[in-house]
DRENMAR-480156 format. One record per residue (C-alpha): residue number from 1; x, y, z. Coordinates in nm, 2 decimals. Layout:
+-----+--------+--------+--------+
!   k !     c1 !     c2 !     c3 !
+-----+--------+--------+--------+
! NUM !      X !      Y !      Z !
...
+-----+--------+--------+--------+
This chain:
+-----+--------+--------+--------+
!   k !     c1 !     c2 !     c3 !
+-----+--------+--------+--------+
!   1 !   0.08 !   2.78 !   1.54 !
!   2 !  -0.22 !   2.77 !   1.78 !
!   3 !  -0.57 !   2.67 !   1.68 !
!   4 !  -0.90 !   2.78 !   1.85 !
!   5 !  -1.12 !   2.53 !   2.05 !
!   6 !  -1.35 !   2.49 !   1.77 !
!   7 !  -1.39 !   2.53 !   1.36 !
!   8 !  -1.64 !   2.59 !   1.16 !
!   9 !  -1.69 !   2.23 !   0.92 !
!  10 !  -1.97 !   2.30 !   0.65 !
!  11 !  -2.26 !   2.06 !   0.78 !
!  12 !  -2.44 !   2.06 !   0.39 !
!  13 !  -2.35 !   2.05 !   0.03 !
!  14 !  -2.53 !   2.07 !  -0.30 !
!  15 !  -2.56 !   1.77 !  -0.46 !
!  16 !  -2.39 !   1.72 !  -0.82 !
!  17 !  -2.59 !   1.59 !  -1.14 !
!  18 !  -2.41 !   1.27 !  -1.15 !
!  19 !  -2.52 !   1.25 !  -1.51 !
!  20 !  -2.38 !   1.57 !  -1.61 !
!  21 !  -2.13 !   1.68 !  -1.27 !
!  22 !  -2.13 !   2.05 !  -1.42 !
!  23 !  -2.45 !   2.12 !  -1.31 !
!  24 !  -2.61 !   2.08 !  -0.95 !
!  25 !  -2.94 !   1.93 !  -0.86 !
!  26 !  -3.06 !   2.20 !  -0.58 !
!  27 !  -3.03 !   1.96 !  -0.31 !
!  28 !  -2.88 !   1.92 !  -0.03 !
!  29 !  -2.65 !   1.67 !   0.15 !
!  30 !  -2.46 !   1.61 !   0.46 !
!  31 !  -2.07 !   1.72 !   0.37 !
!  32 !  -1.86 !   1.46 !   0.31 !
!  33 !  -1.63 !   1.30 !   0.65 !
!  34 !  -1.33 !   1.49 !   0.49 !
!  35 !  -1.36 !   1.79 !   0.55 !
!  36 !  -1.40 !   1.72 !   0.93 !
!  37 !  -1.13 !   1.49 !   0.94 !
!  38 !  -0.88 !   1.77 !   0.85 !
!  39 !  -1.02 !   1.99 !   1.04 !
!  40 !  -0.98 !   1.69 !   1.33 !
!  41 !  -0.60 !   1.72 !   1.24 !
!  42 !  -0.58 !   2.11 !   1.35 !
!  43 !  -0.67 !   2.02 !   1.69 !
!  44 !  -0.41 !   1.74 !   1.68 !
!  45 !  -0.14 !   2.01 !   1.57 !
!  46 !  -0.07 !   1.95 !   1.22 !
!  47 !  -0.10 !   2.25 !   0.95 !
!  48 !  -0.28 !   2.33 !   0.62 !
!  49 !  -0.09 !   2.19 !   0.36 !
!  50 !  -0.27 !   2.38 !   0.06 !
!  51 !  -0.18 !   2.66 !  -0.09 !
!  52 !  -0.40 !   2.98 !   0.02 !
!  53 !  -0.28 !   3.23 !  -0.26 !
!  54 !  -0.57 !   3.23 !  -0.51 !
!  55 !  -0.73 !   2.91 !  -0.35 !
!  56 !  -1.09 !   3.00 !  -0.47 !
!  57 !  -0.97 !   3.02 !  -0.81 !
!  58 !  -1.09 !   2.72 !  -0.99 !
!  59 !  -0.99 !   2.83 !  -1.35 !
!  60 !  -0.64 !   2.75 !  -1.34 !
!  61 !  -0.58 !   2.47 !  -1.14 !
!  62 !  -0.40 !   2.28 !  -1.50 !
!  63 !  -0.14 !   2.60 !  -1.53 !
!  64 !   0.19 !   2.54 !  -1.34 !
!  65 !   0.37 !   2.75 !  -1.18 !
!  66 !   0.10 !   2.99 !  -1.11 !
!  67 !   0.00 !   3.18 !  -0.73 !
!  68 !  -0.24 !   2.85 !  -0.64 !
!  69 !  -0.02 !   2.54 !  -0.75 !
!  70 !  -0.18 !   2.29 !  -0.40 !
!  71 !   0.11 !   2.14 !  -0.34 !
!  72 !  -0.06 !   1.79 !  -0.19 !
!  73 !  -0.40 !   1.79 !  -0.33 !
!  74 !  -0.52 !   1.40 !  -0.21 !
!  75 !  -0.19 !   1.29 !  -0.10 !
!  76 !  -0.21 !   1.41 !   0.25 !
!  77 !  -0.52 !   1.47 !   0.46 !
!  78 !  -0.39 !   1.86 !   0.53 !
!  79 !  -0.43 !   1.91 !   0.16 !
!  80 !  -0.70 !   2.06 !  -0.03 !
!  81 !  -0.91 !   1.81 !  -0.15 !
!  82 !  -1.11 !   1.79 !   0.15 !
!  83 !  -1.30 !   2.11 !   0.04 !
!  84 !  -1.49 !   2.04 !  -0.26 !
!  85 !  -1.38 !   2.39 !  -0.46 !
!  86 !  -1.14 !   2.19 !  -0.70 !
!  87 !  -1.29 !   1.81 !  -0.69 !
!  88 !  -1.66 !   1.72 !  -0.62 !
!  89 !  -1.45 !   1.53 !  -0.29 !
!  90 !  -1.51 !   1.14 !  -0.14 !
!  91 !  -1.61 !   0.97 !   0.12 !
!  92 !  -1.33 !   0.80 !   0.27 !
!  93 !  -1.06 !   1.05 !   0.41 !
!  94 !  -0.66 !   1.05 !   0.27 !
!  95 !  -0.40 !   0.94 !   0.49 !
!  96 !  -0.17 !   1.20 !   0.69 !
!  97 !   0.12 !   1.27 !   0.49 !
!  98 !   0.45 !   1.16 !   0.64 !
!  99 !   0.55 !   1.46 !   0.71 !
! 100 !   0.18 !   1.55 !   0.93 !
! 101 !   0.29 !   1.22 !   1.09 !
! 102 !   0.65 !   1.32 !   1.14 !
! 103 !   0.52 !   1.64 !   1.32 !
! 104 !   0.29 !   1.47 !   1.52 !
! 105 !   0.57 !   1.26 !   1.64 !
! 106 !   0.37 !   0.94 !   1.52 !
! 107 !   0.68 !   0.83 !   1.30 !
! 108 !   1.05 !   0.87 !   1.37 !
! 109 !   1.20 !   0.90 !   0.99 !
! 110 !   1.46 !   0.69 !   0.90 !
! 111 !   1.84 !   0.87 !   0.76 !
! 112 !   1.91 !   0.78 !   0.45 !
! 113 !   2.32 !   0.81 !   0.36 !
! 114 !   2.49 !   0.63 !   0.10 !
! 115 !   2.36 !   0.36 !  -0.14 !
! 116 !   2.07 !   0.11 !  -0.10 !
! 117 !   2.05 !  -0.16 !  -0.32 !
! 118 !   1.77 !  -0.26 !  -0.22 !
! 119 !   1.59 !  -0.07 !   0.04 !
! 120 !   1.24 !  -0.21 !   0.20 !
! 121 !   0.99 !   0.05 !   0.27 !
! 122 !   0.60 !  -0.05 !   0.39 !
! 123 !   0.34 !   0.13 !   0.33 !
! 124 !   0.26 !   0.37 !   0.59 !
! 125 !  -0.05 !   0.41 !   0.65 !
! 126 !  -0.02 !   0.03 !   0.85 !
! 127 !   0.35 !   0.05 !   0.96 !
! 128 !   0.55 !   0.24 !   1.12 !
! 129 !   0.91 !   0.10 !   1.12 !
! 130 !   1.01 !   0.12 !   0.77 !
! 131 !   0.80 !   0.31 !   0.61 !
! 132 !   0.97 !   0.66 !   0.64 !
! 133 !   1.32 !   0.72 !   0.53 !
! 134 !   1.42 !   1.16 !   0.54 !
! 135 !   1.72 !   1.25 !   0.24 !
! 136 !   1.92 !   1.54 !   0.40 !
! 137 !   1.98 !   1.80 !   0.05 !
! 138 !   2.10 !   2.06 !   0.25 !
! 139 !   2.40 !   2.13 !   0.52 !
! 140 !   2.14 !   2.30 !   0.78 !
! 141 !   1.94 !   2.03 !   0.77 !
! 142 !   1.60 !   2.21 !   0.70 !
! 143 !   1.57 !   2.02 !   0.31 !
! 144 !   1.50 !   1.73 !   0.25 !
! 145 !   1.27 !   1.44 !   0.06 !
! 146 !   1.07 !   1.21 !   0.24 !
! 147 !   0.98 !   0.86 !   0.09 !
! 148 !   0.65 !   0.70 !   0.19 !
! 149 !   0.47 !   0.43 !   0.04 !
! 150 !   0.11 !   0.47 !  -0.06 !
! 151 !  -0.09 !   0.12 !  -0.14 !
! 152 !  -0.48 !   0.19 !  -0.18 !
! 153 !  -0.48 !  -0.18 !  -0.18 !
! 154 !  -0.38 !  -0.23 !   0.21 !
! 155 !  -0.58 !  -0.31 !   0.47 !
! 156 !  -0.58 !   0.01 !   0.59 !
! 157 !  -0.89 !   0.28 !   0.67 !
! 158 !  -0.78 !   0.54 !   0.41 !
! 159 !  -0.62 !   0.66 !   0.08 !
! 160 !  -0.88 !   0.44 !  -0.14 !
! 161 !  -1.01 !   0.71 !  -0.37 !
! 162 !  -0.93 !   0.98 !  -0.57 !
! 163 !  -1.06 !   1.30 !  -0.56 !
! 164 !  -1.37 !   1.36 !  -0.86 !
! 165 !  -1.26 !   1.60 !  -1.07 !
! 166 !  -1.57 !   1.53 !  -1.32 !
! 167 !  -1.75 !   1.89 !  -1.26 !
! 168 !  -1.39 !   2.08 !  -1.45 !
! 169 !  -1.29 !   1.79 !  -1.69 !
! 170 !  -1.65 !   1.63 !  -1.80 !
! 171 !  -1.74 !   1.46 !  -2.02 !
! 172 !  -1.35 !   1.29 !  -2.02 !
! 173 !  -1.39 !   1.22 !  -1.65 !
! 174 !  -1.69 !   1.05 !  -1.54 !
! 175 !  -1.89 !   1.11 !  -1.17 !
! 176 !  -1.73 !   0.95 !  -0.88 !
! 177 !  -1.41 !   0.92 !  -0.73 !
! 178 !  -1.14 !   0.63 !  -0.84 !
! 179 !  -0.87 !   0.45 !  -0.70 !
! 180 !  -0.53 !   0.66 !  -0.57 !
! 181 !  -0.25 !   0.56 !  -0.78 !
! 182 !   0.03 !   0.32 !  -0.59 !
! 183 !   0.39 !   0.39 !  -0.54 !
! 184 !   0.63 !   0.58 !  -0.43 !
! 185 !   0.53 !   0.92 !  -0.26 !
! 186 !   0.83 !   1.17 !  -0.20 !
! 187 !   0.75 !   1.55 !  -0.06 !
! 188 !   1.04 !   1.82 !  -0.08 !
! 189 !   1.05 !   1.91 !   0.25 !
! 190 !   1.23 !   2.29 !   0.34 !
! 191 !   1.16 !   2.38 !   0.69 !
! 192 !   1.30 !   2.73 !   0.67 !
! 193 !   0.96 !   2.83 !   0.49 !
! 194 !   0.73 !   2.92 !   0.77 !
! 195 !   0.39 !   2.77 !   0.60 !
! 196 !   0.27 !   2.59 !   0.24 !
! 197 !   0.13 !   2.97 !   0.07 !
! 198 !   0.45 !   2.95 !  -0.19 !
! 199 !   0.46 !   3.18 !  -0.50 !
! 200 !   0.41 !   3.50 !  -0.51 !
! 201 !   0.45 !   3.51 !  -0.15 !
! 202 !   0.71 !   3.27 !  -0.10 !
! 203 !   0.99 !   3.14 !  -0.33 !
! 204 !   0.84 !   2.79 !  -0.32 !
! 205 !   0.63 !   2.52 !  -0.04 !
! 206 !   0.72 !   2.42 !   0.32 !
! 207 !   0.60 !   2.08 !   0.19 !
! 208 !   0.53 !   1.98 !  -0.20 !
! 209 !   0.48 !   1.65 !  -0.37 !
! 210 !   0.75 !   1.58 !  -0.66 !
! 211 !   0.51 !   1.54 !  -0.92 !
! 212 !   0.56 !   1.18 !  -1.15 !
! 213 !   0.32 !   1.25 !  -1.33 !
! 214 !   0.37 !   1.60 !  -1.46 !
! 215 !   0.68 !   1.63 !  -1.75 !
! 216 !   0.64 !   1.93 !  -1.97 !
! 217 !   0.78 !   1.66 !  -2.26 !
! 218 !   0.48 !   1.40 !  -2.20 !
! 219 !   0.11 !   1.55 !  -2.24 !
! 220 !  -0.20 !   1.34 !  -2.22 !
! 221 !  -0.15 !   1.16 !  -2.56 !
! 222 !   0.06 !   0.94 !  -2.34 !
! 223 !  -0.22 !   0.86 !  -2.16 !
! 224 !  -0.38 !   0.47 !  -2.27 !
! 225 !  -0.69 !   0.64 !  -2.43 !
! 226 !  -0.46 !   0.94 !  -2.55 !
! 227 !  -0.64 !   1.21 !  -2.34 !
! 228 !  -0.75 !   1.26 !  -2.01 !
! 229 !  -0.91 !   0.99 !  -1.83 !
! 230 !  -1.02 !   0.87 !  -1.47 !
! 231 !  -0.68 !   0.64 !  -1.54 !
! 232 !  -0.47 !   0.87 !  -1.69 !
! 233 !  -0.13 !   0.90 !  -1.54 !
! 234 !   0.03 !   1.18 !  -1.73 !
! 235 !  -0.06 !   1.56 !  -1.72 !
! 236 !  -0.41 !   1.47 !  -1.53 !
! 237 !  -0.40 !   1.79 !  -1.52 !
! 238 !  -0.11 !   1.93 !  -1.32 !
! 239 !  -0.27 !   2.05 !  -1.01 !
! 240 !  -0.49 !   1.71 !  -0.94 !
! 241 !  -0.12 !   1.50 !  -0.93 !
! 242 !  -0.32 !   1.20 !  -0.99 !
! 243 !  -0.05 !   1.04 !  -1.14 !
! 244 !   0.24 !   1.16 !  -0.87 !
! 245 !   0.39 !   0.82 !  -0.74 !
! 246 !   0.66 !   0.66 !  -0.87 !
! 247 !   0.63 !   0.32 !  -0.96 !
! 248 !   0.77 !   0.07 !  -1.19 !
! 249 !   0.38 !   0.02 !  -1.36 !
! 250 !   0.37 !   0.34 !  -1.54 !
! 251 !   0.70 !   0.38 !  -1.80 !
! 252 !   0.94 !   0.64 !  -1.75 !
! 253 !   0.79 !   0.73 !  -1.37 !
! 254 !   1.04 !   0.47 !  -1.19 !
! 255 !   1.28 !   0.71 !  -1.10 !
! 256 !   1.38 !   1.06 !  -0.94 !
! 257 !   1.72 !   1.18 !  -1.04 !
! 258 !   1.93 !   1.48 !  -1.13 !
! 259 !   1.83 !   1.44 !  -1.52 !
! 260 !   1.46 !   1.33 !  -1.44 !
! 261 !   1.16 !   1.56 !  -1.44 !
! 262 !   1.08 !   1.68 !  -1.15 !
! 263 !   1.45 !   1.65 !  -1.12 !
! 264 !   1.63 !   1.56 !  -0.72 !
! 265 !   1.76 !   1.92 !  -0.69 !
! 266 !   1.74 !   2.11 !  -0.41 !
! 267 !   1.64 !   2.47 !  -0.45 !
! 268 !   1.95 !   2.60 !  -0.39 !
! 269 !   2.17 !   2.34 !  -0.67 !
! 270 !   2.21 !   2.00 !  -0.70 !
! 271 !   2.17 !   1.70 !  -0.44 !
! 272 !   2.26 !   1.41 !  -0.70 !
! 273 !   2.02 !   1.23 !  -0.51 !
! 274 !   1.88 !   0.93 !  -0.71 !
! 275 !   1.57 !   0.70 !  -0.62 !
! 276 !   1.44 !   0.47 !  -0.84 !
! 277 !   1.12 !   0.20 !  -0.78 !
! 278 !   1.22 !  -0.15 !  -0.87 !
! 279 !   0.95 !  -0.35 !  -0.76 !
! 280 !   0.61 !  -0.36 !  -0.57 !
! 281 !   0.50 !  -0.70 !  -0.35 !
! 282 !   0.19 !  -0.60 !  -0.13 !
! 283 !   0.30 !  -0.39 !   0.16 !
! 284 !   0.63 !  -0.34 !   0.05 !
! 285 !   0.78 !  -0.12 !  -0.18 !
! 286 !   1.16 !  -0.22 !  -0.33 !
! 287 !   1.36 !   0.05 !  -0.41 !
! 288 !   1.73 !   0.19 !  -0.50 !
! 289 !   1.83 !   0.49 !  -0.36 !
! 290 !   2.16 !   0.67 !  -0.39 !
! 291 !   2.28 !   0.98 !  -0.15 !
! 292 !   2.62 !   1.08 !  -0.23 !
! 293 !   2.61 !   1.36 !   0.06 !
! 294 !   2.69 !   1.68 !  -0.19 !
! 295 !   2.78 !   1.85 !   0.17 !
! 296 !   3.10 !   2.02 !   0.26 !
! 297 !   3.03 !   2.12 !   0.61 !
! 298 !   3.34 !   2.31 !   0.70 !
! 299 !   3.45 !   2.46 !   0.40 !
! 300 !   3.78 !   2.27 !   0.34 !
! 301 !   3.73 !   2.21 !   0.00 !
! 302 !   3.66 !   1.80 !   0.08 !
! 303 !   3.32 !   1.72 !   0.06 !
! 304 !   3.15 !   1.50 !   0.36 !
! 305 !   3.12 !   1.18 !   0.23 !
! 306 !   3.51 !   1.19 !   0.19 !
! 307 !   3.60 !   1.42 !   0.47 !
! 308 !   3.77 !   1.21 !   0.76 !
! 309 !   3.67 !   1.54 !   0.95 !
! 310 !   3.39 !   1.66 !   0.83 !
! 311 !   3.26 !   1.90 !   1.10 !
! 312 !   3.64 !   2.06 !   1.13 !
! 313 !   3.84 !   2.25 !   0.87 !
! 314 !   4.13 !   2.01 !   0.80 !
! 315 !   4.20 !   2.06 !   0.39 !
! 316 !   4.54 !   1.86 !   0.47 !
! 317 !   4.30 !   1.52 !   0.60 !
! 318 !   4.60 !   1.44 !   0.82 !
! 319 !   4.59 !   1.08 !   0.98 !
! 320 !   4.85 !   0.97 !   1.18 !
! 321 !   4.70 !   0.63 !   1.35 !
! 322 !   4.54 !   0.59 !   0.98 !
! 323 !   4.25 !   0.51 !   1.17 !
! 324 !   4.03 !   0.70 !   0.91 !
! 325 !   3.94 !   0.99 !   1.15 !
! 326 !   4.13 !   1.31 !   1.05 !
! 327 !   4.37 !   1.46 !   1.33 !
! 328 !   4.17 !   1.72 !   1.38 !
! 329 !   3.90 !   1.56 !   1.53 !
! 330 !   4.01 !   1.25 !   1.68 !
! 331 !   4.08 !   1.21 !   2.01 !
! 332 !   4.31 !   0.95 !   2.00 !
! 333 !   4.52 !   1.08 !   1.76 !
! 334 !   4.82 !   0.83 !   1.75 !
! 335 !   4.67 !   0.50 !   1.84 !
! 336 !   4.46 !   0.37 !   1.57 !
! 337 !   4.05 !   0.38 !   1.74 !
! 338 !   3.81 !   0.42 !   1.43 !
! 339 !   3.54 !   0.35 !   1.72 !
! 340 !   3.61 !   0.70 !   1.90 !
! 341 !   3.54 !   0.53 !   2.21 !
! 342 !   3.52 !   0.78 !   2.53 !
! 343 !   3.39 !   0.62 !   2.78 !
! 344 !   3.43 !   0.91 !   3.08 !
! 345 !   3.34 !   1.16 !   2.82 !
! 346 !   3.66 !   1.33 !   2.91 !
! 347 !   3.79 !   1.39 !   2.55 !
! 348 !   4.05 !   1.15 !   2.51 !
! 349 !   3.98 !   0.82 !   2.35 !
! 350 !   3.95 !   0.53 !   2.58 !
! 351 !   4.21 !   0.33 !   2.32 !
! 352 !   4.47 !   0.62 !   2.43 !
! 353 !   4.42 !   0.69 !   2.77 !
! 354 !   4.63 !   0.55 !   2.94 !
! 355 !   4.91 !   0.38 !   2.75 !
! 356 !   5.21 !   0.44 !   2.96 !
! 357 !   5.26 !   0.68 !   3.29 !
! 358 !   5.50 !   0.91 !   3.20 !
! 359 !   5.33 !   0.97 !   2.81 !
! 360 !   5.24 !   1.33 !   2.89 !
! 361 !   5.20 !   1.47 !   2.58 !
! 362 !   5.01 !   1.16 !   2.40 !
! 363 !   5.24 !   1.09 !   2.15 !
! 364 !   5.26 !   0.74 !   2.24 !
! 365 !   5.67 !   0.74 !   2.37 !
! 366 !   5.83 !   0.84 !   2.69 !
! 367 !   6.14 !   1.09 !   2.60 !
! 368 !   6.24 !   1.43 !   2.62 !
! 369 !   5.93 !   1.65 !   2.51 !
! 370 !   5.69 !   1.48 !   2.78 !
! 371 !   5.95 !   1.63 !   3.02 !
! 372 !   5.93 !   1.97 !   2.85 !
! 373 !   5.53 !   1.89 !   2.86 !
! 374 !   5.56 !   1.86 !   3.23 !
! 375 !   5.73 !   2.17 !   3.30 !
! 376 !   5.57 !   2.39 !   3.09 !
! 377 !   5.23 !   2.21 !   3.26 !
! 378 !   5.39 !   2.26 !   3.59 !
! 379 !   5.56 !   2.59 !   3.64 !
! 380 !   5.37 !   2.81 !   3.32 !
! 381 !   5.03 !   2.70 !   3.31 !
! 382 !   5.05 !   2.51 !   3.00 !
! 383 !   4.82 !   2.25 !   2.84 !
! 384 !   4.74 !   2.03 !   3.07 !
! 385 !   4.84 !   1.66 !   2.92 !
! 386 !   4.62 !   1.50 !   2.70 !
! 387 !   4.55 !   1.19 !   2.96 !
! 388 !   4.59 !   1.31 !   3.29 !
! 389 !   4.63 !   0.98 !   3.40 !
! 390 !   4.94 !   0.98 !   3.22 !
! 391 !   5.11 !   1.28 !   3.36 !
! 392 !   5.05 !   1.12 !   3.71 !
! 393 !   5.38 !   0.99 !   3.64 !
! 394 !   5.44 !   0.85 !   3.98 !
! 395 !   5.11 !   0.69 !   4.03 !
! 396 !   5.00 !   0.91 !   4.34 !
! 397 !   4.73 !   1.04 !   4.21 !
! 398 !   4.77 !   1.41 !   4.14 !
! 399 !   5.06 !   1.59 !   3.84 !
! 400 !   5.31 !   1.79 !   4.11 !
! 401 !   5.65 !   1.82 !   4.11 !
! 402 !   5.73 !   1.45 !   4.25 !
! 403 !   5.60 !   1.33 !   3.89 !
! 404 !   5.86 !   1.56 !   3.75 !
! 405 !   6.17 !   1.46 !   3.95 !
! 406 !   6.04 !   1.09 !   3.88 !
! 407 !   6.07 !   1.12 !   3.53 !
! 408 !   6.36 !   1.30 !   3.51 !
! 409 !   6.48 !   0.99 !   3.72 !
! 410 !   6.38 !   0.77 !   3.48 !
! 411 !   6.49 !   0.94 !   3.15 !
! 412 !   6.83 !   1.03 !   3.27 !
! 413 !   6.92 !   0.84 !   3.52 !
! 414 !   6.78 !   0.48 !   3.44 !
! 415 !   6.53 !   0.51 !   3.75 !
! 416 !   6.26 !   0.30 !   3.77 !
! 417 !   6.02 !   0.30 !   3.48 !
! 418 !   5.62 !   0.47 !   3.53 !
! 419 !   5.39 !   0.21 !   3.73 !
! 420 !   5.21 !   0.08 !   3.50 !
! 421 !   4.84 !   0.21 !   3.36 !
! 422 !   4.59 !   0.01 !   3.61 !
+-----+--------+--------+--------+
């Protein structure tokens, strides 16, 4: 997406009645830094994040599932907060997602495969290594969650306030933003949808926050005051995601599984991805996280995680140097080299290349069918041998018909044995 040389950034406000936020004063004030910090991130090359069905539409920011769910709200500087239709806004900007930062190339994510007892991630708005870890849900690649953590209390510039949602929810919210929650922020990522506009438009977001926060099961009477608060963490309402990071302060928001709500499905089935937030210390963020890679790349019935082949259709999983690489995809496949090692790139394994002169057709023993390789190699254009270097029987540095009569020498006539490999 190209942007223009300039955008417009509204350069005054009306003031709020910070005794009653519903109503405005008349006056006039300079627009908060927000807005001009996301519009700072267009000319970096980062997207809106909000959703632009409806966006104007301030009536029904609490109802799920509708044309105008904003996917990040405060939890990434591309989001909508910044302009002041659904919160009255704050001063100090939000922090670019992980994924803005992934795009701008500030952050390499980290793969995430298998089980981590106890996985380190830093908060990312003052790290960089460890603080992004990317869970493939898809074969294509193009889904996947993204784990960041968010601590308002780092040293950092940014993510210190809330958005003020006082002007829809007074007089249960009082004027002024309050401090962003702490935990555990993961985004559904699915790079096959062009931007964030979602439903009706668009089966679902290019980038969404899984929600914490929002059950259908638990309403605001879970809430400490039993209703909706400046420090409520469940149903805040749904659209603010106040209460979105997962964390092990707030009951029954520590983890993100298949049976939780917002479940770790992909949109197209199940991931069986399962994260769960064991502890907070400062800048670092404890969790377990579980990826049992669902994925069964080439359709042979044996999913990835098990497949000793998993990019080639081998249903039988034959391993002959029980080596733990299927046949199919080894290139070594009678000497046992779990490493793969190919040093010249050429193919063939360097723990098989070259075992014995005269080994033509890399089945590890010198006998009859190497010189039925050779012939066929020879005289009818067959397959030329596995290690060259071991159909250059003779040593001289080319496969002719003087490796031929040498091993035939050899075989039948107790001639001298192959030179050895060098």
């Amino acid at each position: 997406m190209l942007f223009s040389t300039f955008t417009v950034v509204p350069e005054l406000r009306p003031m709020r009645d910070t005794l009653d936020p519903r109503q405005f004063t008349g006056e006039d004030t300079l627009h908060n830094i927000r807005i001009a910090c996301h519009e700072m991130g267009h000319f970096l090359g980062v997207w809106d994040l909000y959703d632009f069905d409806g966006k104007y539409d301030t009536t029904t920011f609490a109802t799920p599932a509708d044309s105008n769910d904003h996917p990040m709200v405060d939890w990434g500087l591309m989001g909508y907060y910044g302009y002041g239709l659904l919160s009255i806004g704050s001063v100090i900007p939000s922090h670019f997602c992980g994924w803005s930062k992934k795009e701008l190339g500030w952050i390499e994510p980290v793969v995430l495969q298998g089980t981590y007892d106890d996985l380190v991630i830093y908060d990312v708005e003052t790290n960089n290594d460890s603080s992004l870890y990317k869970l493939h849900i898809n074969p294509t690649g193009t889904e996947y969650f993204l784990l960041e953590y968010r601590n308002p209390h780092s040293t950092g510039k940014f993510d210190k306030l809330d958005s003020d949602f006082s002007c829809y929810l007074w007089p249960n919210l009082t004027f002024g933003g309050d401090s962003l929650d702490r935990g555990l922020l993961i985004t559904h990522v699915d790079e096959s949808i062009p931007y964030n506009s979602g439903w009706p438009e668009l089966p679902h977001y290019m980038v969404a926050v899984e929600d914490a926060g929002y059950n259908p099961a638990v309403d605001t009477s879970a809430n400490p005051e039993g209703h909706v608060t400046d420090s409520a963490q469940w149903w805040y309402p749904y659209e603010t995601r106040k209460g979105a990071l997962f964390s092990d302060d707030v009951p029954g928001q520590n983890e993100f599984s298949p049976t939780t709500y917002p479940s770790s499905d992909s949109y197209s089935g199940p991931s069986g991805v399962v994260v769960r937030v064991d502890s907070i210390v400062d800048d670092k963020l404890y969790a377990y996280v579980h990826h049992p890679n669902y994925f069964d790349l080439d359709d042979d019935g044996i999913l990835d995680g098990d497949d000793n082949c998993p990019y080639v259709y081998n249903p039988d999983q034959e391993d002959a140097d029980t080596d733990s690489v299927g046949d199919s995809c080894d290139n070594c496949v009678y000497v046992y080299n779990p490493g793969q090692e190919d040093t010249n790139g050429d193919g063939i394994g360097d723990a098989c290349c070259c075992i014995a002169r005269g080994n033509t057709d890399g089945d590890g023993g010198i006998n009859v069918a190497d010189l039925t390789y050779l012939v066929d190699y020879i005289f009818f254009g067959g397959d030329t041998p596995p290690c060259p270097e071991e159909g250059n029987v003779d040593a001289s540095g080319g496969i002719n018909v003087a490796d031929l009569t040498y091993l035939v020498d050899y075989i039948f006539f107790s001639g001298d044995p192959p030179p050895p490999c060098e």
